[in-house]
LOPA-809648 format. One line per field, with one value per residue (C-alpha): chain; residue number from 0; residue in one letter; x, y, z. Coordinates in nm, 3 decimals, padded with zeros to 5 digits. Example, Ala and Ser with C-alpha at 12.3 -4.5 7.8 and 13.67 -1.06 7.14 Angstrom:
2
cadena = c(A;A) .
num = c(0;1) .
residuo = c(A;S) .
x = c(01.230;01.367) .
y = c(-00.450;-00.106) .
z = c(00.780;00.714) .
END
This chain:
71
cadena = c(A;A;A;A;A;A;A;A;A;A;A;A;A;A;A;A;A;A;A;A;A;A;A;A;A;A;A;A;A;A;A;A;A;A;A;A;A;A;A;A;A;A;A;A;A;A;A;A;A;A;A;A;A;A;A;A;A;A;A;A;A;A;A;A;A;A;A;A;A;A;A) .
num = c(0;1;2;3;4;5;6;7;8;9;10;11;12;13;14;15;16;17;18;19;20;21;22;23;24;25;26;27;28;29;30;31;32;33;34;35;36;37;38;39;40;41;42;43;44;45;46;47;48;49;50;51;52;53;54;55;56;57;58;59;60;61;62;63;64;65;66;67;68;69;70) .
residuo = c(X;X;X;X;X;X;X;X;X;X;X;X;X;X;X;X;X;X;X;X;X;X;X;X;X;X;X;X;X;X;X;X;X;X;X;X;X;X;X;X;X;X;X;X;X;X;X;X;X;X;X;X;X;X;X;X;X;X;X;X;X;X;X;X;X;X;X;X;X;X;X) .
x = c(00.000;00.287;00.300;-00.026;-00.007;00.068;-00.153;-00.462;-00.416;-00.460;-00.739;-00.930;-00.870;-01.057;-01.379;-01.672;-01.562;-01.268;-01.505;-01.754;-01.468;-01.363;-01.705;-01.709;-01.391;-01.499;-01.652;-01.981;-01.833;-01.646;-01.952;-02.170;-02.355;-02.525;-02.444;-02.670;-02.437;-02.160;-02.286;-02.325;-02.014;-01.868;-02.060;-01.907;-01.579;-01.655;-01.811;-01.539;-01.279;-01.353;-01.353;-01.052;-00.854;-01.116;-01.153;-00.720;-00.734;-01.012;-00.860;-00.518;-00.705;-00.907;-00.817;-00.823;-00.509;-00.534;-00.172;00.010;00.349;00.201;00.345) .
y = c(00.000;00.221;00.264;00.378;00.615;00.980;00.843;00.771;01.129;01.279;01.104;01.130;01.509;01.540;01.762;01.809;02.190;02.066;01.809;02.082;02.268;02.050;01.976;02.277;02.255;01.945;01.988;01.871;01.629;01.449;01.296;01.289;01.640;01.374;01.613;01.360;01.099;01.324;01.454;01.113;00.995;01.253;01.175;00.811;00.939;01.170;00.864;00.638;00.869;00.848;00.448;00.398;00.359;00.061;-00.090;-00.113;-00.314;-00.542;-00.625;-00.692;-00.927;-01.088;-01.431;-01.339;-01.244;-00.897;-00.777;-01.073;-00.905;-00.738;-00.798) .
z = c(00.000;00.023;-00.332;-00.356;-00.113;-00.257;-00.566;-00.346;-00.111;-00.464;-00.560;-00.236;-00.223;-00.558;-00.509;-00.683;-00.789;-00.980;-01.183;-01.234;-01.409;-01.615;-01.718;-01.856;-02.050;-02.255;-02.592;-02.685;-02.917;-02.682;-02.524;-02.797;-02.657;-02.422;-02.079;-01.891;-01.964;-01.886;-01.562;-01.446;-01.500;-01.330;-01.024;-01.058;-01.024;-00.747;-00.549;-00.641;-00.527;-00.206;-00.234;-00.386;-00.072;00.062;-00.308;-00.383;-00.004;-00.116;-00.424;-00.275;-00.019;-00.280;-00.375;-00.738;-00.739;-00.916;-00.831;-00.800;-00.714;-00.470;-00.145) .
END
């Protein structure tokens, strides 16, 4: 988990104002000009950034082996 550490501090930190930003930023075309679809993507990330910490442990307790050099 050390590894992950800085990585996950960043991602945790992430709030809603800096998506909203860059929601802004992104062309039309990018998406399709589907801003539903957009907007609730965005709220995916903001949820799972505050579960990556609990999600990167389950996966490295998981049997299935996900990181398998991971000590």
């Amino acid at each position: 988990m050390d590894s992950f550490k800085a990585w996950i501090a960043r991602v945790e930190r992430i709030e809603e104002s800096a998506l909203e930003k860059i929601y802004g930023q992104i062309p039309p075309e990018l998406y399709g000009c589907d801003a539903d679809a957009l907007e609730k993507m965005l709220e995916h990330l903001l949820r799972w950034s505050k579960l990556v910490r609990e999600l990167l442990v389950s996966a490295w307790k998981s049997s299935a082996q996900t990181f398998p050099n991971w000590k």
